[in-house]
C-alpha positions as CSV (number, residue, x, y, z in Angstrom):
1,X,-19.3,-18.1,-5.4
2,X,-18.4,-20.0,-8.4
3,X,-14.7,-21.8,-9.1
4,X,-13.3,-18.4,-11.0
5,X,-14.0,-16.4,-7.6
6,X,-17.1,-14.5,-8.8
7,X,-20.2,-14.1,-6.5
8,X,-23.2,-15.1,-8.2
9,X,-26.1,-12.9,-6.2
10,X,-25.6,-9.5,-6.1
11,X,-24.8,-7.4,-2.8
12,X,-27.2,-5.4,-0.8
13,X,-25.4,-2.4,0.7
14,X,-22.3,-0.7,-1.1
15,X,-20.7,1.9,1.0
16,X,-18.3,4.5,-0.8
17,X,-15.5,6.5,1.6
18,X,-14.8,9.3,-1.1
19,X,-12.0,12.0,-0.7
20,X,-13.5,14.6,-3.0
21,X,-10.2,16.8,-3.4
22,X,-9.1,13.2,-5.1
23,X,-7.7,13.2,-8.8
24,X,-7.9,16.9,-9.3
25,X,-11.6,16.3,-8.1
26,X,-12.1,14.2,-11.5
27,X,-13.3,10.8,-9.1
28,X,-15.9,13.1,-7.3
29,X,-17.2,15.0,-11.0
30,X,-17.6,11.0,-12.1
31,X,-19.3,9.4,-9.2
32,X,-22.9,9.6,-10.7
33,X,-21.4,7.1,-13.6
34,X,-19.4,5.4,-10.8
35,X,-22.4,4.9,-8.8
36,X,-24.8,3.7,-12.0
37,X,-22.1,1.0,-12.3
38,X,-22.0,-0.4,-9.1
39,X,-26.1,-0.4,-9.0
40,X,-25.9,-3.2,-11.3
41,X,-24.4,-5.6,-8.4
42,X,-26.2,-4.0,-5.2
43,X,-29.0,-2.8,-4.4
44,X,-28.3,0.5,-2.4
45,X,-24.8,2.5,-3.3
46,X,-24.3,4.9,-1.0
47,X,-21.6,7.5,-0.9
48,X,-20.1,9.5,1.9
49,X,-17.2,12.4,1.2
50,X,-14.5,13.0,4.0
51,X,-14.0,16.7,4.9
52,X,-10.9,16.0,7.0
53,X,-7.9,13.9,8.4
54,X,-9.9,11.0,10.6
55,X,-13.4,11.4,8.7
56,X,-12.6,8.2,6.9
57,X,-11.7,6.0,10.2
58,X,-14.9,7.2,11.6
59,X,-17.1,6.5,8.3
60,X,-16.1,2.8,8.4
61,X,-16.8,2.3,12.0
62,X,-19.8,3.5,11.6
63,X,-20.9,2.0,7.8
64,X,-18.8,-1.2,8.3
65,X,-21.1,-3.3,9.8
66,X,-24.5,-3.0,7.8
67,X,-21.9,-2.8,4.6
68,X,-21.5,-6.6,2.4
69,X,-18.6,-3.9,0.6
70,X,-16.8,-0.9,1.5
71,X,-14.8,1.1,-1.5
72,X,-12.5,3.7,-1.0
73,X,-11.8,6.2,-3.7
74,X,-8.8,8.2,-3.1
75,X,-5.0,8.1,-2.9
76,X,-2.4,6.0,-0.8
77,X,-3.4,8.5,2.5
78,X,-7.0,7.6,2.2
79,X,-6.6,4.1,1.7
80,X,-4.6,3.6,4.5
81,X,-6.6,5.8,7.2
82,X,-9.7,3.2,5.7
83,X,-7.7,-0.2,6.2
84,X,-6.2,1.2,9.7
85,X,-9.6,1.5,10.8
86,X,-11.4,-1.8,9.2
87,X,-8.9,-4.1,9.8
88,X,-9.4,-3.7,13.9
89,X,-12.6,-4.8,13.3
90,X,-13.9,-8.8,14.0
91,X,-16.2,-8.9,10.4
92,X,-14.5,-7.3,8.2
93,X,-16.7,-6.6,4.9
94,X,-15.4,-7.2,1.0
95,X,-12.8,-4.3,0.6
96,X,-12.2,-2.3,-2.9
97,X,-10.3,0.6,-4.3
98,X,-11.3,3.5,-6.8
99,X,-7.7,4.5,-6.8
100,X,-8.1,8.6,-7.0
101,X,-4.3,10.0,-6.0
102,X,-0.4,10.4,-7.2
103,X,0.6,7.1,-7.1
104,X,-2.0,4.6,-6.1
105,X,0.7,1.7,-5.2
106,X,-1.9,-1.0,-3.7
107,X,-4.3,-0.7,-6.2
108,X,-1.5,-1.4,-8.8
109,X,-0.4,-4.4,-6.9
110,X,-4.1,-5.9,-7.1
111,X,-4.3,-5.6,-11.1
112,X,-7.1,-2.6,-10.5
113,X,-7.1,0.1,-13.5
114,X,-5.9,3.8,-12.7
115,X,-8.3,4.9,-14.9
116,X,-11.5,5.1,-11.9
117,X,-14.3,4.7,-14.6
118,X,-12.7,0.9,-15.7
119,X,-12.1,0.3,-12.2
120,X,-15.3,0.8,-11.2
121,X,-16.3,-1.3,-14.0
122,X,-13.6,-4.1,-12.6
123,X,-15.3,-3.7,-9.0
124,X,-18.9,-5.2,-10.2
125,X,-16.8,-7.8,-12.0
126,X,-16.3,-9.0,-8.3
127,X,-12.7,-11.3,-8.7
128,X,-12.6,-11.4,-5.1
129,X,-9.0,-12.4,-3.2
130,X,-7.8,-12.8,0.5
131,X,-5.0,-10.5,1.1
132,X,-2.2,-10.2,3.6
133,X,-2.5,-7.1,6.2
134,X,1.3,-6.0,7.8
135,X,1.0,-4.9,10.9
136,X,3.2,-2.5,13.2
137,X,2.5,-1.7,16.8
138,X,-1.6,-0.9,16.6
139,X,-1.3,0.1,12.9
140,X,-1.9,-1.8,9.4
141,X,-0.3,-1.1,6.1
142,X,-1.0,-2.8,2.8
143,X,1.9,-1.3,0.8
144,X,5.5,-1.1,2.8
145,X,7.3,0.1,5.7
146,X,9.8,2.2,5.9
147,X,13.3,3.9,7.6
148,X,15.9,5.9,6.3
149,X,16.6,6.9,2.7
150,X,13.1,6.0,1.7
151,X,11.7,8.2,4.4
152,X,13.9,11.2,3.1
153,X,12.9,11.0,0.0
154,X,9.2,11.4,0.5
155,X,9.7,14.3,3.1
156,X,11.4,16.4,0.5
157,X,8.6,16.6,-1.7
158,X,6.8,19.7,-1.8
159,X,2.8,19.4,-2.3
160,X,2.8,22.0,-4.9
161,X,5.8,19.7,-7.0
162,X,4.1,16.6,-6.0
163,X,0.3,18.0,-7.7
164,X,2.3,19.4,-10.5
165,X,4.5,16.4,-11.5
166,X,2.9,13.5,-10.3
167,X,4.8,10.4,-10.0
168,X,7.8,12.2,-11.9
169,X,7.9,14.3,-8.2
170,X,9.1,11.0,-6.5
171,X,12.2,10.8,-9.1
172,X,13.2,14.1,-9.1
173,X,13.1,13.8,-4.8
174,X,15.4,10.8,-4.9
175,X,18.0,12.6,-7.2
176,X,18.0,15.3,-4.7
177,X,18.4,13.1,-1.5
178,X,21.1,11.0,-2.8
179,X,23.3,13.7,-1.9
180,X,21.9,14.0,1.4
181,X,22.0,10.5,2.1
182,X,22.6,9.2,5.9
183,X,23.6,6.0,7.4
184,X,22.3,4.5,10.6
185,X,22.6,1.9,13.0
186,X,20.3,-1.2,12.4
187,X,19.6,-4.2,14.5
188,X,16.7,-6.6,13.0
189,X,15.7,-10.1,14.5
190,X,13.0,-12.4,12.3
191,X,13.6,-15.6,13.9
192,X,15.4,-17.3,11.0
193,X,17.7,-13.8,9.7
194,X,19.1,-11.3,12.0
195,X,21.3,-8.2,11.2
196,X,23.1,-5.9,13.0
197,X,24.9,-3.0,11.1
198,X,25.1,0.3,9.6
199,X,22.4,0.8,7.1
200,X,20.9,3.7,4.7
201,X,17.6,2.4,4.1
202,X,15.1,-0.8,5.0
203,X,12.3,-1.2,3.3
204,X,9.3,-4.5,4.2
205,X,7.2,-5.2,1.6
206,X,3.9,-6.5,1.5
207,X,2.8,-4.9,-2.0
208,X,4.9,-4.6,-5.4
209,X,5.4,-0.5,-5.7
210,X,7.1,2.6,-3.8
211,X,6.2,5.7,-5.0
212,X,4.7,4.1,-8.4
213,X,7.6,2.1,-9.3
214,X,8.4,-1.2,-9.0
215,X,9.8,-2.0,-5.1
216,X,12.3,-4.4,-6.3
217,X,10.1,-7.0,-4.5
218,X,10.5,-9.6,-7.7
219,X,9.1,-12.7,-5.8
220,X,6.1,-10.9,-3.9
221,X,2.8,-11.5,-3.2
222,X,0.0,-10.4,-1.4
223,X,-1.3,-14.4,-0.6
224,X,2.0,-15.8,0.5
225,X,1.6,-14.8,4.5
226,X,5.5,-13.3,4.3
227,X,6.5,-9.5,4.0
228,X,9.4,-8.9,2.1
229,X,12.5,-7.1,3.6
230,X,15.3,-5.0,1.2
231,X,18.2,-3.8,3.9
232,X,20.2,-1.6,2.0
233,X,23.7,-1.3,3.7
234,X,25.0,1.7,1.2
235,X,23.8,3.1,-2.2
236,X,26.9,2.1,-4.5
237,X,27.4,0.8,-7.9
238,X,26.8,-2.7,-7.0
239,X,23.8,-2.6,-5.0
240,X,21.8,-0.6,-8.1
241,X,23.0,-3.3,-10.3
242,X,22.0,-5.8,-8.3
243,X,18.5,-3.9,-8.3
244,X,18.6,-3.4,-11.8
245,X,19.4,-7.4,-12.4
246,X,16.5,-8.0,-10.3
247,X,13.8,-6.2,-12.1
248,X,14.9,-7.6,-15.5
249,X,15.6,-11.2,-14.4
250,X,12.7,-12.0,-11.4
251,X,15.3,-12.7,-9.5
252,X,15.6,-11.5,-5.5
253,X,18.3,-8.9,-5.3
254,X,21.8,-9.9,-3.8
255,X,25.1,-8.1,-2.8
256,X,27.8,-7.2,-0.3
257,X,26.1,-3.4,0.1
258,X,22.1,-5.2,0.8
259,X,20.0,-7.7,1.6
260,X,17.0,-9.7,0.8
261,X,14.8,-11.8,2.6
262,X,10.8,-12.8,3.8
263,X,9.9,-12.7,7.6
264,X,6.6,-13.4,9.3
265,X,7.4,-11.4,12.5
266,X,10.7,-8.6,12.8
267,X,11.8,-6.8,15.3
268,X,13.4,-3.6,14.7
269,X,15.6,-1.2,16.1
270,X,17.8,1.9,15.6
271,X,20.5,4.2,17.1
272,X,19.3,7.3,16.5
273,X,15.6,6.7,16.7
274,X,13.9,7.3,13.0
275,X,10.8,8.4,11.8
276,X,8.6,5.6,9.7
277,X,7.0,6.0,6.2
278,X,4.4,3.6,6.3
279,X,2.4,3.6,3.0
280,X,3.2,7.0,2.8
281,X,2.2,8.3,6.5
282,X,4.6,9.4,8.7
283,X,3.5,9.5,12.4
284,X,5.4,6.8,13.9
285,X,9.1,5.8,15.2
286,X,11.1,3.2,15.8
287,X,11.6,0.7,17.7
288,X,8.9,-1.2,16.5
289,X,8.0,-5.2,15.5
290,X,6.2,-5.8,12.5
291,X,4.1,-8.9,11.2
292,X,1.7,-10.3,8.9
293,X,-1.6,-11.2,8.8
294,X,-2.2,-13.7,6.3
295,X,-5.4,-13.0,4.3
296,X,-6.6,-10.8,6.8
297,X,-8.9,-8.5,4.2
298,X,-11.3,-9.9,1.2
299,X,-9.9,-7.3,-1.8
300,X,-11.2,-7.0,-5.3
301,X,-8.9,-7.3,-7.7
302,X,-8.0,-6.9,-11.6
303,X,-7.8,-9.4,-14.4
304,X,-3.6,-8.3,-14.3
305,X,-3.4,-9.4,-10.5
306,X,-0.8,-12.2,-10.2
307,X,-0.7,-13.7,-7.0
């Protein structure tokens, strides 16, 4: 590997995980051209398509260890059934994304085109990077975690609005929750921050982007070994200010109604018990502890990733 991160020889064994309902089906129509590309840096490209929920967990245990590179083209759901099932593993090959769904938030973070064809094209350019893995319970997540408002948002999108409307779907969702919104009660422990209090919403970080926006995670990265965690206490005025001063400024929001901090380990617990979004799945509950695991995957990324 040379100093700018590129591999010199080329790889032996590329192993695609395709979902081929994925992009309207536009990823699958163009994997002929994606695979030509990838043949220039490895000798073999094979591709296998998922049929159904757990297909792509069982395609890396069984690829994963006679792969030098895995890819997974498809959306958030895709993605994180893949990691959940490679990051158990001891040798962990070099990990990619063809991002192929609504809002593709991991694949943003790491600089990687939404356009598949260029990111394809950014795969063989192999910028290679060691990227933090959060962890809750026995699961993984690259993206975020999730309780409350966040989680009500994304369970009052219909999949009919969501195919239709894209990333506009996740807007027009939060418009229509804010006047649903709930509090609850919130106890967090990380060591150095504790809280204990009525909250709407908490949200830990490990990438930049919710839904395809920006998370309001200004001083995050993927290298740092720390998760960022947003408590928001109540949705007033001065918290989206706050927000909104954050985005524009790079500065970590502050306020009476939230607040902002990194943690390596948090434990986490709530009166009533809540369901999770994590990267967009929701099939777990609280109480749980989350942590990091610093550089945990080898990840291609883009010539826009910032670390």
């Amino acid at each position: 590997m040379d100093l700018n991160g590129k591999r010199k020889s080329v790889l032996n064994k590329i192993a695609i995980i395709a979902n081929p309902a994925a992009g309207n089906k536009l990823l699958i129509r163009d994997m002929d051209q994606i695979v030509k590309k990838l043949n220039t840096i490895a000798g073999v490209v094979t591709v296998w398509q998922t049929e159904k929920a757990g297909d792509g967990a069982e395609i890396i245990r069984r690829v994963a260890p006679e792969s030098d590179m895995v890819i997974t083209a498809g959306g958030d759901g895709t993605v994180y059934e893949c990691i959940n099932s490679l990051c158990s593993l001891d040798d962990r090959p070099l990990f990619a994304i063809l991002p192929g769904g609504t809002c593709n938030d991991f694949s943003r973070t790491l600089g990687i085109s939404q356009n598949h064809l260029e990111a394809a094209e950014q795969i063989t350019r192999m910028q290679e990077r060691n990227i933090d893995v959060g962890k809750h319970g026995n699961h993984y997540f690259l993206n975020f975690w999730g309780i409350g408002l966040i989680t009500q948002v994304s369970e009052h999108i219909q999949s009919d609005i969501k195919k239709r409307w894209g990333r506009l779907a996740y807007y027009l969702s939060a418009i229509q929750t804010m006047d649903e919104r709930k509090t609850f009660y919130l106890e967090v422990e990380s060591g150095h921050r504790q809280y204990r209090g009525e909250a709407m919403m908490m949200i830990v970080g490990n990438g930049a982007y919710v839904g395809g926006m920006d998370a309001y995670f200004p001083q995050s990265s993927v290298e740092d070994g720390l998760l960022d965690v947003l408590i928001i206490k109540d949705v007033s005025v001065g918290s989206l200010w706050s927000m909104a001063v954050s985005r524009l400024t790079d500065q970590a929001p502050e306020g009476s109604d939230l607040l902002y901090f990194h943690a390596r380990k948090l434990k986490i617990r709530t009166a009533p018990v809540l369901k999770v979004d994590c990267d967009g799945e929701k099939n777990t509950f609280t109480p749980v502890h989350l942590s990091v695991l610093p550089g945990h995957l080898r990840m291609i990324v883009g010539e826009q990733y910032n670390t």
